[in-house]
DRENDO-1510 file (C-alpha; in Angstrom, 1 decimal, always signed):
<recs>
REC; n; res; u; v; w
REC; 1; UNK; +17.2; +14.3; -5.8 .
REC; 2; UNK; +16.8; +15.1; -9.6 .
REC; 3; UNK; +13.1; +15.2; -10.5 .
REC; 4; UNK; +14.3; +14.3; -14.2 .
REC; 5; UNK; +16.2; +11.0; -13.5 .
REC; 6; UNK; +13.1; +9.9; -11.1 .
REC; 7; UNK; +10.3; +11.3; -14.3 .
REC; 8; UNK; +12.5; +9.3; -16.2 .
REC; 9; UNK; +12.7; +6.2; -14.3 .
REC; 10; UNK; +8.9; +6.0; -13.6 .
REC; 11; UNK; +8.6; +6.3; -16.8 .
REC; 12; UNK; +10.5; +3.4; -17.9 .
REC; 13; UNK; +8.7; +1.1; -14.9 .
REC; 14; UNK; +5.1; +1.7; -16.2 .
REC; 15; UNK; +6.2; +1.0; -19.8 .
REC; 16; UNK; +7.0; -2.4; -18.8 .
REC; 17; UNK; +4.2; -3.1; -16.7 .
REC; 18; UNK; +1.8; -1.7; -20.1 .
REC; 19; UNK; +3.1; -5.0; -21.3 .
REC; 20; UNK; +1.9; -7.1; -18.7 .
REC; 21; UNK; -1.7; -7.4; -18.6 .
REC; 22; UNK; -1.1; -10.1; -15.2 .
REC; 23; UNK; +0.1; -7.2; -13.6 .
REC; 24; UNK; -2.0; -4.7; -14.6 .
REC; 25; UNK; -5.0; -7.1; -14.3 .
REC; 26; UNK; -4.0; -7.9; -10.2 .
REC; 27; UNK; -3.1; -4.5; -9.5 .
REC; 28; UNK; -6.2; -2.7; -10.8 .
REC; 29; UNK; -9.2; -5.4; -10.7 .
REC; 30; UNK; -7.9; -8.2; -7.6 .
REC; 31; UNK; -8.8; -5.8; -4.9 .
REC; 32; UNK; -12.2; -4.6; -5.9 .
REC; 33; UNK; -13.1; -8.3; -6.5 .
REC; 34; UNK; -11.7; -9.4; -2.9 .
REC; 35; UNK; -14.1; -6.3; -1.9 .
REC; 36; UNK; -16.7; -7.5; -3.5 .
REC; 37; UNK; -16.9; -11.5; -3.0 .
REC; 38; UNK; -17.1; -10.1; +0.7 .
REC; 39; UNK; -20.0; -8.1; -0.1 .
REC; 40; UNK; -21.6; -10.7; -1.5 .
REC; 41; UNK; -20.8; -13.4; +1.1 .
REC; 42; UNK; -22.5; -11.0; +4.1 .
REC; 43; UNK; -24.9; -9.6; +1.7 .
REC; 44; UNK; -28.2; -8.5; +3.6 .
REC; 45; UNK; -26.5; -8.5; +7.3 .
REC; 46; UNK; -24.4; -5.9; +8.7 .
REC; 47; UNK; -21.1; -7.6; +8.4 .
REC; 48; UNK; -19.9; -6.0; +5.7 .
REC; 49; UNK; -20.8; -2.6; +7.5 .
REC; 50; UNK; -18.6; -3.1; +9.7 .
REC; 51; UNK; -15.5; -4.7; +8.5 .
REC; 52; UNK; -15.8; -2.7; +4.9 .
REC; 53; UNK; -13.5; +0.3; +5.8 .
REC; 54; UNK; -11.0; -2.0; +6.9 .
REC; 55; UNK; -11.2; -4.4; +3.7 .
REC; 56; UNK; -10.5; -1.2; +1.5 .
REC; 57; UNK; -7.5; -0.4; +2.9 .
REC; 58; UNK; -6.2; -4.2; +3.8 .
REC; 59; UNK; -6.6; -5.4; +0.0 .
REC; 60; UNK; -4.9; -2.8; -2.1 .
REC; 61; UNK; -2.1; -2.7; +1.0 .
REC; 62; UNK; -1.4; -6.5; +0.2 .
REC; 63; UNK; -1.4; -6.1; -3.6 .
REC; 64; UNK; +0.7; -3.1; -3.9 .
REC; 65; UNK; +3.3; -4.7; -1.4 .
REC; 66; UNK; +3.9; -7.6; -3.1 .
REC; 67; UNK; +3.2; -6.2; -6.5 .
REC; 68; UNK; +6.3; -3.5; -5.8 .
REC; 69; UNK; +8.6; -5.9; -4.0 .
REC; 70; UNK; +8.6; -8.7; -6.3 .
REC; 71; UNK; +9.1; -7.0; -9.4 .
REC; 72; UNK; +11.9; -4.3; -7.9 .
REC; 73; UNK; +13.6; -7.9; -6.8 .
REC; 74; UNK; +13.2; -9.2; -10.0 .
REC; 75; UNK; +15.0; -5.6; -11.5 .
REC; 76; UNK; +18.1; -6.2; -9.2 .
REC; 77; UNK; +18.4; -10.3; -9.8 .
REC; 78; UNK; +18.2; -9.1; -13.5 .
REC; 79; UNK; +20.8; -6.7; -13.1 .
REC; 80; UNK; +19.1; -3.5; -14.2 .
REC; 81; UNK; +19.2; -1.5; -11.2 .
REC; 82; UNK; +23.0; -2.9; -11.2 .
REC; 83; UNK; +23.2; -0.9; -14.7 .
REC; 84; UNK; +21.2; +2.1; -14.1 .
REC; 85; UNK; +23.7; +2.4; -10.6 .
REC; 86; UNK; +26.7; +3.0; -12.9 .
REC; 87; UNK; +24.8; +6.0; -14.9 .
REC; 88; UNK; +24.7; +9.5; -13.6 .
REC; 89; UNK; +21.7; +8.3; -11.2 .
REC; 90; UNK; +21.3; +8.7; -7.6 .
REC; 91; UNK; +19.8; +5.9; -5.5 .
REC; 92; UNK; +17.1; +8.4; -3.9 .
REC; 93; UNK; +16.6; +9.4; -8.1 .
REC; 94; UNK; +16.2; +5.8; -8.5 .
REC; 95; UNK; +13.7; +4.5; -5.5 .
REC; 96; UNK; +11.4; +7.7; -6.3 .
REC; 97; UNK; +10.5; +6.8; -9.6 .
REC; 98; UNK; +9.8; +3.6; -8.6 .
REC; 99; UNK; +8.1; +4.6; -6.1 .
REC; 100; UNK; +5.9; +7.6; -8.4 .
REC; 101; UNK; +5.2; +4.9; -11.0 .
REC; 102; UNK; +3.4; +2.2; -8.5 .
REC; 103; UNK; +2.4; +5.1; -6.6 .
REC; 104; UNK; +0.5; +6.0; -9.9 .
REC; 105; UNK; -0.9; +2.9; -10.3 .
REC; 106; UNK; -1.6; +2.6; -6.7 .
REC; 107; UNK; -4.1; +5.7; -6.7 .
REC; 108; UNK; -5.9; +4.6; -9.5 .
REC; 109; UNK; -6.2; +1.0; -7.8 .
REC; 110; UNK; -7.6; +3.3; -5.1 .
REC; 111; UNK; -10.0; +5.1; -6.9 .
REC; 112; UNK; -11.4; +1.9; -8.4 .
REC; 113; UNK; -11.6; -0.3; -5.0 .
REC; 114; UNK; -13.2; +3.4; -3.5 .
REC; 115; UNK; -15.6; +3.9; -6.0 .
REC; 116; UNK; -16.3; -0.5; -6.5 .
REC; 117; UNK; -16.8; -0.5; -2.6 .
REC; 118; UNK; -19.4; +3.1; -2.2 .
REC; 119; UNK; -21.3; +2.4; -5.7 .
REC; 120; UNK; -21.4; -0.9; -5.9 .
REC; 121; UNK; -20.8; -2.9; -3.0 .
REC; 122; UNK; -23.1; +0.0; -0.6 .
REC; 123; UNK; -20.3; +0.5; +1.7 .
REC; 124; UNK; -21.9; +3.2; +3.7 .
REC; 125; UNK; -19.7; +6.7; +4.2 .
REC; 126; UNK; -20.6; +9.4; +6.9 .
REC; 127; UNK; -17.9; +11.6; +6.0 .
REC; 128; UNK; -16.7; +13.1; +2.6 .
REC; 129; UNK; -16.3; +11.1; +0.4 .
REC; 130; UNK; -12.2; +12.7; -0.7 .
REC; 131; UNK; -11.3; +11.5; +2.6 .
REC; 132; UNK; -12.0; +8.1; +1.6 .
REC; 133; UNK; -10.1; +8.5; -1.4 .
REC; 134; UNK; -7.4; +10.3; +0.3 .
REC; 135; UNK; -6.8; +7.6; +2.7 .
REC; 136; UNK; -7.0; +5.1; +0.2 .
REC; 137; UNK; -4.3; +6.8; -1.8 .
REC; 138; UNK; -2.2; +7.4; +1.2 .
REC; 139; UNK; -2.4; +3.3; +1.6 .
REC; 140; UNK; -1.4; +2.5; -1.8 .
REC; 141; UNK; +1.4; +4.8; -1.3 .
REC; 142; UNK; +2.6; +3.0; +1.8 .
REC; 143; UNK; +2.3; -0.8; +0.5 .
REC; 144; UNK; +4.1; +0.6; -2.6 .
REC; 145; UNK; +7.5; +1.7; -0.6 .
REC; 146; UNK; +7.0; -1.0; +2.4 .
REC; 147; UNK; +7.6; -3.2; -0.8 .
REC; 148; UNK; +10.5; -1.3; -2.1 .
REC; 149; UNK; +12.0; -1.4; +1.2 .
REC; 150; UNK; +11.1; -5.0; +2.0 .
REC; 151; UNK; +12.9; -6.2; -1.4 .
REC; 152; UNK; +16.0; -5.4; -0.5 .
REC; 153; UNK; +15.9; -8.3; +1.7 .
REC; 154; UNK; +14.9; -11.0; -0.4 .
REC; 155; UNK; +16.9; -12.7; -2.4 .
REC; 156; UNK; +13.8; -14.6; -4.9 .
REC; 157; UNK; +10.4; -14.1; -5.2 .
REC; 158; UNK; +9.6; -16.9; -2.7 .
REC; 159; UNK; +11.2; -14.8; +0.4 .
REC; 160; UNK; +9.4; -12.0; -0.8 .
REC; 161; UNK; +6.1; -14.4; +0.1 .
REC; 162; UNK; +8.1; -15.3; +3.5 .
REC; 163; UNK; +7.4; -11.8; +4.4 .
REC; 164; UNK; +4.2; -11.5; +4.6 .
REC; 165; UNK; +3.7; -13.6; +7.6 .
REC; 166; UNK; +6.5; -11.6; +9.2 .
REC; 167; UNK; +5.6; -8.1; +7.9 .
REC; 168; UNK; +1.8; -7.9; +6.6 .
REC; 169; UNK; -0.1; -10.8; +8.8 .
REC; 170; UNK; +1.0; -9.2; +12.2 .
REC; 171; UNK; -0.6; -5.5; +10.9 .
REC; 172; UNK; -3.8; -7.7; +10.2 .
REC; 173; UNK; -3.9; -9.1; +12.9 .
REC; 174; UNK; -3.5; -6.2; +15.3 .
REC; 175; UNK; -5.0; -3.2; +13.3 .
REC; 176; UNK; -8.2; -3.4; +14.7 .
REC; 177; UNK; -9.9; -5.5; +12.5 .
REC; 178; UNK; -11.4; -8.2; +14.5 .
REC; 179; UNK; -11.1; -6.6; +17.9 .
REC; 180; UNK; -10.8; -2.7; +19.0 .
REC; 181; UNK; -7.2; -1.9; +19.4 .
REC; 182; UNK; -8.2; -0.1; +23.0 .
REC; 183; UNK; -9.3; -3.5; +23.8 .
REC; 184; UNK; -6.5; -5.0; +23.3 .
REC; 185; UNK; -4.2; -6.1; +25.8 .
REC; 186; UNK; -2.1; -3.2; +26.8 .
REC; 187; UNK; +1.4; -4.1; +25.3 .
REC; 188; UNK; -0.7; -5.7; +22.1 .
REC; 189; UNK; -2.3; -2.2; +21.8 .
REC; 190; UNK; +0.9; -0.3; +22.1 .
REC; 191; UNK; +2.5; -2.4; +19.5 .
REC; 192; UNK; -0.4; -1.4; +16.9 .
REC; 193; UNK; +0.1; +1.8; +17.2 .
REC; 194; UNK; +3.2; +2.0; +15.7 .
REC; 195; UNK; +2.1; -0.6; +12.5 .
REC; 196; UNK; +1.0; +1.9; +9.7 .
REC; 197; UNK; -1.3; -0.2; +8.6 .
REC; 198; UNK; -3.5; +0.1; +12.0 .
REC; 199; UNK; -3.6; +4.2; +11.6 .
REC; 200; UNK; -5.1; +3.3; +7.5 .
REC; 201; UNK; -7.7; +1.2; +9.1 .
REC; 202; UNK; -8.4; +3.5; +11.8 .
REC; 203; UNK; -8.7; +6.8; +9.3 .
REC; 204; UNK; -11.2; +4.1; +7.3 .
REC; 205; UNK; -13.1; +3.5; +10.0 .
REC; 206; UNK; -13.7; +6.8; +11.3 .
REC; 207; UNK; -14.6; +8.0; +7.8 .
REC; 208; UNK; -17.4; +5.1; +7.7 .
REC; 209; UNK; -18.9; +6.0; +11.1 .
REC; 210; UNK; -18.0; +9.7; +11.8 .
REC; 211; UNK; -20.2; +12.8; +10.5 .
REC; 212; UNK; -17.0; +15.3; +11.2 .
REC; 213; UNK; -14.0; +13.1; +10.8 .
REC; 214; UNK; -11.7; +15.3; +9.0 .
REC; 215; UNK; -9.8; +16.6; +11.8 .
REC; 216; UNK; -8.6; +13.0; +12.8 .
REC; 217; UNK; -8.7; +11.7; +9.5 .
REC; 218; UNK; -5.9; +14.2; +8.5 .
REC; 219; UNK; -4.3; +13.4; +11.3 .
REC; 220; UNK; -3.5; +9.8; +10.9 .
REC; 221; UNK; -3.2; +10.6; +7.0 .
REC; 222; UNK; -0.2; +12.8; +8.4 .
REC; 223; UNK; +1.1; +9.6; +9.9 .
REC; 224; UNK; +0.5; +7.8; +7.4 .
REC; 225; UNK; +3.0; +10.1; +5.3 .
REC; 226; UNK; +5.4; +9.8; +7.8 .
REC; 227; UNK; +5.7; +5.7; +7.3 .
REC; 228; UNK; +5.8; +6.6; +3.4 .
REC; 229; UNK; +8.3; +8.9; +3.5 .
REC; 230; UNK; +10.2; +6.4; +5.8 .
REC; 231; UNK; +10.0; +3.5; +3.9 .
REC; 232; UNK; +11.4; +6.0; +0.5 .
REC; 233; UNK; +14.4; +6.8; +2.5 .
REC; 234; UNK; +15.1; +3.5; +4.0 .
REC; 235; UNK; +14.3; +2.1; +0.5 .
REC; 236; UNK; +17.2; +4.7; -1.1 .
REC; 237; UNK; +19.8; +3.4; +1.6 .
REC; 238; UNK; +19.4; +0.1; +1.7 .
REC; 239; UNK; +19.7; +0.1; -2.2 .
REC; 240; UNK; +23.5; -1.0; -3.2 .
REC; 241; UNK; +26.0; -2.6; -6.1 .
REC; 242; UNK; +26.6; -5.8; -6.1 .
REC; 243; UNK; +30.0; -5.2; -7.9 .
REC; 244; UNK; +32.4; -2.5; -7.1 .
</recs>
């Protein structure tokens, strides 16, 4: 990897996207909005308590996955990525600066949600507050290169919709968001834990109703890394020429 092609490729992605307020406008507002409009619908009961961690990590996921995989489709059905392949660039050059510039936007979508959902929305922290951030980074990381990944099999922006049902809905469903994941059926529970987005909700969760949560915080943060960094690589590979 060559930090200066992937500077320079980051570069180039978040100049476009300066040029489209929709974008910018959904990735940095959308999710503290969602946050908030469930605020406000369990305002005064302890609903939002409860399900509040998990909403600041589900949100921003959802966004930055289909925020990253649409438009890096729309870069290869344009043929750009086909161009930039027959410069001096290596594919791991290429996905990273992809990857830094939504990751950029992707922490400060964090920091916004964070901040929206502690001093505005009164979501209640036990812990540190950086761990709240931290996680929330670590989540915007991981929708950002679960979309890079996931566009290399879609051929039009409509499959990259087709996905969520198969990729996102199922870590929704069993992440621990509506029931426990030790309550789960055994298999169902053994299944989560190997969906990254159950360990973001989990890290949010204990950072909402732990005193001392560092210690497993990091711990799922470090897992956390692992799907990131997996996702990158898988991202890089996957990532070919259409023409020889």
């Amino acid at each position: 990897m060559k930090p200066r092609l992937a500077l320079a490729t980051a570069v180039r992605v978040l100049r476009q996207v300066r040029h489209d307020p929709r974008t910018i406008v959904l990735l940095l507002v959308m999710p503290s909005l969602l946050i908030g409009l469930m605020a406000w619908i369990f305002v005064d009961t302890p609903v939002f308590g409860q399900v509040g961690p998990a909403l600041l990590g589900l949100f921003p996921f959802v966004v930055m996955f289909l925020v990253t995989s649409i438009t890096t489709l729309r870069e290869r059905r344009s043929g750009t990525l086909e161009r930039l392949m027959t410069l001096p660039v290596g594919k791991f050059d290429l996905i990273a600066g992809y990857a830094v510039a939504f990751g950029l936007l992707g922490t400060v979508q964090s920091l916004i949600a964070a901040g929206f959902s502690v001093w505005v929305c009164g979501l209640d922290v036990s812990s540190s507050a950086w761990l709240l951030v931290l996680v929330a980074v670590m989540n915007a990381l991981l929708g950002t290169t679960l979309g890079l990944f996931a566009s290399a099999f879609a051929a039009t922006e409509f499959q990259v919709i087709q996905f969520m049902p198969a990729v996102v809905f199922p870590q929704i469903l069993l992440g621990g968001i509506f029931i426990p994941r030790d309550q789960m059926p055994a298999f169902l529970s053994a299944v989560s834990d190997w969906l990254p987005l159950s360990h973001t909700i989990a890290a949010l969760q204990d950072v909402s109703t732990k005193v001392d949560a560092a210690p497993d915080v990091l711990r799922e943060v470090w897992i956390l890394a692992a799907f990131t960094v997996a996702f990158l690589v898988l991202g890089s590979v996957t990532l070919r020429r259409r023409t020889p």
